[in-house]
C-alpha positions as CSV (number, residue, x, y, z in Angstrom):
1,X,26.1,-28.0,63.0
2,X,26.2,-24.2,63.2
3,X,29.5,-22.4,62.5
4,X,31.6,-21.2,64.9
5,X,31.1,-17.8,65.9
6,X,34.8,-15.5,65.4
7,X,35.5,-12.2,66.7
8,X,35.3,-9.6,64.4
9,X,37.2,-7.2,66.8
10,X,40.5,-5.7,66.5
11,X,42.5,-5.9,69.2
12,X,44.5,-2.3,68.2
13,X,40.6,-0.8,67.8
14,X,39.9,-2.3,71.3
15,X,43.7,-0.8,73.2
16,X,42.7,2.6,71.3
17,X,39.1,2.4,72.8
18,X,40.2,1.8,76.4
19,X,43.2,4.7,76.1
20,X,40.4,6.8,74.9
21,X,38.2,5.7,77.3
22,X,41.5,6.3,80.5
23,X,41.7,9.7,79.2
24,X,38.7,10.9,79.0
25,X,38.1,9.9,82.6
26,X,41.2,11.2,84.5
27,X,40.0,14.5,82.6
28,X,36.6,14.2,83.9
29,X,38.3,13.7,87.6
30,X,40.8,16.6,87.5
31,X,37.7,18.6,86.3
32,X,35.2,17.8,88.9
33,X,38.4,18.5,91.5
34,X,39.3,21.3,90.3
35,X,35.5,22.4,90.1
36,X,35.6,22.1,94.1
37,X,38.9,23.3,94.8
38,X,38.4,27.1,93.2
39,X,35.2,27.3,94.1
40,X,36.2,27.4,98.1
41,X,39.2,29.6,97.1
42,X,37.6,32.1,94.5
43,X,37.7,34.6,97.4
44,X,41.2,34.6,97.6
45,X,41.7,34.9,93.6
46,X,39.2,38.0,93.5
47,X,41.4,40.0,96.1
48,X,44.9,39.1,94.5
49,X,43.7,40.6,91.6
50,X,42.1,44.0,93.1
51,X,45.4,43.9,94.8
52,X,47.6,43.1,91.6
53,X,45.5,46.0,89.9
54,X,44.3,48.9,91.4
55,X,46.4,51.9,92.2
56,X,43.3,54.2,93.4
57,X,41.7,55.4,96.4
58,X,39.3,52.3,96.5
59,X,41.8,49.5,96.9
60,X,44.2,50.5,99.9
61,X,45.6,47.9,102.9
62,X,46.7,44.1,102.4
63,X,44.9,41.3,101.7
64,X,42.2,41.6,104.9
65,X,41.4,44.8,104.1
66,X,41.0,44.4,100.2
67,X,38.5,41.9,101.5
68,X,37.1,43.5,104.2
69,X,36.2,46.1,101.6
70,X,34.7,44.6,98.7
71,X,32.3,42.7,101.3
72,X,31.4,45.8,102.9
73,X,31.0,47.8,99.6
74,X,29.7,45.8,97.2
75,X,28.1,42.7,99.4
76,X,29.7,39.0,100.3
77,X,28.8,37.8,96.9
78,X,31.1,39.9,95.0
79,X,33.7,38.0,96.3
80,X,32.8,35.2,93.8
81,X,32.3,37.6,90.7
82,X,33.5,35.6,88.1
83,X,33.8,32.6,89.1
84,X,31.6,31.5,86.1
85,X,34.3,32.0,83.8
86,X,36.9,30.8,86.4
87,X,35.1,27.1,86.5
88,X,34.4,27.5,82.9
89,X,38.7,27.9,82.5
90,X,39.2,25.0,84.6
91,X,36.8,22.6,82.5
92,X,40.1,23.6,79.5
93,X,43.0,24.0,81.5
94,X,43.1,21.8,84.0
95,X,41.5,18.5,82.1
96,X,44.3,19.5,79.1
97,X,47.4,19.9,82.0
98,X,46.8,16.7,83.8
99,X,45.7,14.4,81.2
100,X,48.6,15.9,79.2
101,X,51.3,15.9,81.8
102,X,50.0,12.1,82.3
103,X,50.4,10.7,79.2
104,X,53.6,12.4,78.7
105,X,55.1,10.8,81.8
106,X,53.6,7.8,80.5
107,X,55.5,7.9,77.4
108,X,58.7,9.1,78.8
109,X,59.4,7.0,81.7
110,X,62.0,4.1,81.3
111,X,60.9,1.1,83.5
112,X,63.9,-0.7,82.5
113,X,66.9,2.1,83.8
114,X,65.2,4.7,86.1
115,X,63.4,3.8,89.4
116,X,61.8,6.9,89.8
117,X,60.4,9.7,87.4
118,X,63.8,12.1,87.0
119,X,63.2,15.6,88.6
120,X,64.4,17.1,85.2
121,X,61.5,14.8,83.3
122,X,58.8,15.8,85.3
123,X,59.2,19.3,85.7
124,X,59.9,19.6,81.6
125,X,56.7,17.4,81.5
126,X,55.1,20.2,83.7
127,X,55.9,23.1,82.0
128,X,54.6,21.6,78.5
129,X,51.4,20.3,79.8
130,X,51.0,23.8,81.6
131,X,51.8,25.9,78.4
132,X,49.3,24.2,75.7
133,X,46.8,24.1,78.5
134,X,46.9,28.0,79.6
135,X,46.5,28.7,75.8
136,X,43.7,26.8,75.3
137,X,42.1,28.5,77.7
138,X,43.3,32.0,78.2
139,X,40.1,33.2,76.7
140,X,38.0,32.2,79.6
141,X,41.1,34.3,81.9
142,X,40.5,37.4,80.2
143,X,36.8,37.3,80.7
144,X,37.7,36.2,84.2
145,X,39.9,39.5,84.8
146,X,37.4,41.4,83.2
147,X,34.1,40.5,85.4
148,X,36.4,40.5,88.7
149,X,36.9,44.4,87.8
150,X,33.8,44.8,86.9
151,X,33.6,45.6,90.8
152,X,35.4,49.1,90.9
153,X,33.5,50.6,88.0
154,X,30.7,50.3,90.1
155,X,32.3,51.9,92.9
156,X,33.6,54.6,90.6
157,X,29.9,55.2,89.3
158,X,30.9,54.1,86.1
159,X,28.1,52.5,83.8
160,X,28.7,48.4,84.1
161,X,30.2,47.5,80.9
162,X,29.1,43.7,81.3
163,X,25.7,41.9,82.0
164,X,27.3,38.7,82.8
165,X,30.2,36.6,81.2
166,X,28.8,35.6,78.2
167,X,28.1,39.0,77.1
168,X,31.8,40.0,78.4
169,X,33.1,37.3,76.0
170,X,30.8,38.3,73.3
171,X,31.8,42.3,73.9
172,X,35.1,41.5,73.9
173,X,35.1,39.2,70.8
174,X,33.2,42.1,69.1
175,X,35.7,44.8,70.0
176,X,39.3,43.6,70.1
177,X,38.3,40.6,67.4
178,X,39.2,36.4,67.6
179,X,42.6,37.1,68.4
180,X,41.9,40.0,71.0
181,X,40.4,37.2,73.0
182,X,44.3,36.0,73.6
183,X,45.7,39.2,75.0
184,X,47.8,38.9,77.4
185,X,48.6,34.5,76.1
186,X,52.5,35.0,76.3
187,X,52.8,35.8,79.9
188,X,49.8,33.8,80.4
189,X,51.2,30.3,79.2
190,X,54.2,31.6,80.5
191,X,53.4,31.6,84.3
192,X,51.7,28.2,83.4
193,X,54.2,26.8,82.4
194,X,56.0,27.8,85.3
195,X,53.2,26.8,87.7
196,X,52.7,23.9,86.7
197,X,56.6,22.9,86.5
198,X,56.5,23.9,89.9
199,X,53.0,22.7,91.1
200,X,53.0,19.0,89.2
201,X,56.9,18.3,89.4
202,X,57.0,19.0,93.2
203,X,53.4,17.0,94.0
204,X,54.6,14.3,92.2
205,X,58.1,14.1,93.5
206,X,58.0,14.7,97.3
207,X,54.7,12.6,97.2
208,X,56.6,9.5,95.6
209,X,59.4,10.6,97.6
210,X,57.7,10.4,100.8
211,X,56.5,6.5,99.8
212,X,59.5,5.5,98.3
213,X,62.2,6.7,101.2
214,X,60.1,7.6,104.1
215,X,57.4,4.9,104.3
216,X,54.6,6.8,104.1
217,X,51.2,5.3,103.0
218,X,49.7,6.8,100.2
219,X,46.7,8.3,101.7
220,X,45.6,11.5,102.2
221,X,48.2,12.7,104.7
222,X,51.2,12.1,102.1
223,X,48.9,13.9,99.6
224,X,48.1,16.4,101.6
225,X,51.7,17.5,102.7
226,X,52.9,17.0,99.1
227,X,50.2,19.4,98.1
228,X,51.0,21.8,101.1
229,X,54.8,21.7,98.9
230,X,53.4,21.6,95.8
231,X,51.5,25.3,96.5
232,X,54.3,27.0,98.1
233,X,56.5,26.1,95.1
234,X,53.7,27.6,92.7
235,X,53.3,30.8,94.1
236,X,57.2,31.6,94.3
237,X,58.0,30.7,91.0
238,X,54.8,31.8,89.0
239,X,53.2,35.3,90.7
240,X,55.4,37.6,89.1
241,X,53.9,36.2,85.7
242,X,50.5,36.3,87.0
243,X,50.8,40.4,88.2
244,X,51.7,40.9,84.5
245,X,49.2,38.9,82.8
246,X,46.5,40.5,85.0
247,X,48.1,44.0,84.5
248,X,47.8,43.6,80.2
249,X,44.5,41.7,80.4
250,X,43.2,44.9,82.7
251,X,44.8,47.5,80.0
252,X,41.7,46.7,78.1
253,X,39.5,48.8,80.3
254,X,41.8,51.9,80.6
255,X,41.9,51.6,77.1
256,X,37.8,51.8,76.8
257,X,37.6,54.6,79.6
258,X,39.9,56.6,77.9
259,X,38.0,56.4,74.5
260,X,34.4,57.1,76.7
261,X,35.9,60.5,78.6
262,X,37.4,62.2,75.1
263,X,40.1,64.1,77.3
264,X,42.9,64.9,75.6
265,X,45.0,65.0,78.9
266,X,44.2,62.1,80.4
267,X,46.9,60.0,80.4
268,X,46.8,56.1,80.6
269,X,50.0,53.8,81.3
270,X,49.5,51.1,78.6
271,X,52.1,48.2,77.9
272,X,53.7,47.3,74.7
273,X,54.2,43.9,75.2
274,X,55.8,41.3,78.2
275,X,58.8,43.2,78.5
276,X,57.7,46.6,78.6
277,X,55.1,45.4,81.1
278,X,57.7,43.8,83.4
279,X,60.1,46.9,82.7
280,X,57.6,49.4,83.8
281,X,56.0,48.0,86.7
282,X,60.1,47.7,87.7
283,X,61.0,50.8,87.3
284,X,57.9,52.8,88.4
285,X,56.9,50.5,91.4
286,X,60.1,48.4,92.6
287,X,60.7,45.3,91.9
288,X,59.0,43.6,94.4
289,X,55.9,44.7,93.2
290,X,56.0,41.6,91.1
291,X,55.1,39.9,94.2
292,X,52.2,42.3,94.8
293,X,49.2,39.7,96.1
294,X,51.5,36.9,97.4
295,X,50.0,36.2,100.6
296,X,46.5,36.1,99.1
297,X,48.2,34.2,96.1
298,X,50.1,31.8,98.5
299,X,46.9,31.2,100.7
300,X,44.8,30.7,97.9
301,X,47.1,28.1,96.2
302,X,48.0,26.3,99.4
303,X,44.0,25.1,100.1
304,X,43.5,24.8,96.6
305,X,46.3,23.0,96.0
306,X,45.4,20.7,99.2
307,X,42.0,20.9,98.1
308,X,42.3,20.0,94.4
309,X,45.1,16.9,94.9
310,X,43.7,15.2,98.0
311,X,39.9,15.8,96.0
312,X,41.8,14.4,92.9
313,X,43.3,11.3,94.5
314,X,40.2,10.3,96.5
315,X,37.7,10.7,93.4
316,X,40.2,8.4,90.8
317,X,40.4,5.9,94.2
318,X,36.6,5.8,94.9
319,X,36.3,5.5,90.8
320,X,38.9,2.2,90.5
321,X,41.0,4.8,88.6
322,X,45.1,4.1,89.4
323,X,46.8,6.7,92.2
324,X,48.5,9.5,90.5
């Protein structure tokens, strides 16, 4: 008779295979939805940045006018200048902070004693996933920055330093060196941190909130309303971050205009690190120049926040993947 066939198989090979397998897909998901979501609002980012920015005569007015002059100045298109490098940062950051914030909830939530993810738990699990995600990728920000401004050099008549991202990243790598590439990381990770303490903590609470004390259904109106929260919360908390990261990542072009008009009068406000930046822009502009680009910021992260979590939700359902 022929022997028995046994299974060679380990079961701790075969639980490490299907947790690989669970992760790579919810970071293939929060990918593809994040790939949607800033592509609809890349708009918005483009004119929180001229607004965040610019202190000359070609960036004057509030968020429709910003707008209404880029299109009208350099064409419709410009409004998605960078977006490249924008999807390209998403592919890093957003795959790291969802799959990360995931498993650490995962790990950290007691069954047994707690009914519901704590508050405290999830927005400590926010921040975390949010800060080794924004590193990862804060290369692919700084070429961001640097192609949306590409833009007023070309109003200025100034020679375009750029043909297109990957020569911005190569450029830059070539000028300020592998580390250069991280300029502007600290307040970087910091506003992601924040962000996503604010963004993930409130999505996840007032959505489980609304199913576990309201009734709701966990469709796309609860995750749609959760979302509408979730954005509100993430611009508060994390813009005046965001005007200083943009602020030292742009310092890099005063720098190089500077160097190319050998004046020895021309004088360019550069920062010294987080602190001096936040000091400065404080003292010289007011405090609530932090805030500079909030509507545009808030209206930007309330449809991409709508956009990306009810997108999210629907693509893990329509995959068999579990709700978040």
């Amino acid at each position: 008779m022929p022997s028995a066939v046994t299974s060679t198989s380990n079961p701790s090979d075969v639980g490490h295979s299907q947790t690989f397998k669970r992760i790579a897909t919810k970071y293939f998901l929060s990918c593809t939805a994040a790939l949607v979501a800033e592509t609809v609002t890349y708009p918005l980012d483009i004119t929180k940045t001229r607004l965040q920015i610019a202190k000359n005569k070609f960036t004057r007015g509030g968020m429709v006018q910003v707008t209404y002059d880029i299109i009208r100045r350099e064409g419709a298109m410009a409004l998605w200048t960078g977006v490249a490098p924008a999807i390209t940062r998403h592919y890093i950051y957003t795959g790291i902070r969802m799959g990360a914030y995931e498993q650490i909830r995962l790990l950290t939530f007691d069954k047994d004693r707690e009914k519901t993810f704590p508050l405290w738990k999830s927005m400590l699990c926010g921040a975390f996933s949010g800060l080794i995600a924004q590193f990862a990728a804060s290369p692919t920000d700084l070429v961001k920055v640097q192609m949306q401004m590409e833009g007023l050099r070309r109003l200025q008549n100034q020679p375009l330093r750029y043909t297109g991202a990957i020569d911005c990243f190569r450029s830059l790598y070539r000028t300020q060196g592998f580390f250069g590439l991280w300029i502007g990381w600290m307040p970087n990770c910091q506003r992601a941190a924040l962000l996503n303490m604010a963004d993930i903590a409130t999505y996840d609470r007032v959505k489980h909130g609304l199913i576990d004390h309201f009734q709701f259904k966990d469709n796309w109106l609860t995750h749609a309303l959760a979302s509408s929260c979730a954005g509100l919360s993430a611009a508060i908390v994390s813009l005046p971050s965001d005007v200083v990261k943009t602020r030292m990542m742009d310092q890099i072009r005063h720098e190089l205009d500077a160097k190319m008009m050998h004046k020895k009068n021309t004088h360019v406000d550069l920062y010294n690190g987080v602190i001096d930046c936040y000091i400065k822009i404080i003292r010289n502009e007011g405090f609530f120049s932090l805030y500079k680009g909030f509507l545009p910021s808030y209206i930007r992260m309330a449809p991409w926040s709508l956009t990306f979590w009810v997108s999210y939700e629907e693509i893990r359902k329509w995959t068999g993947a579990s709700s978040f």
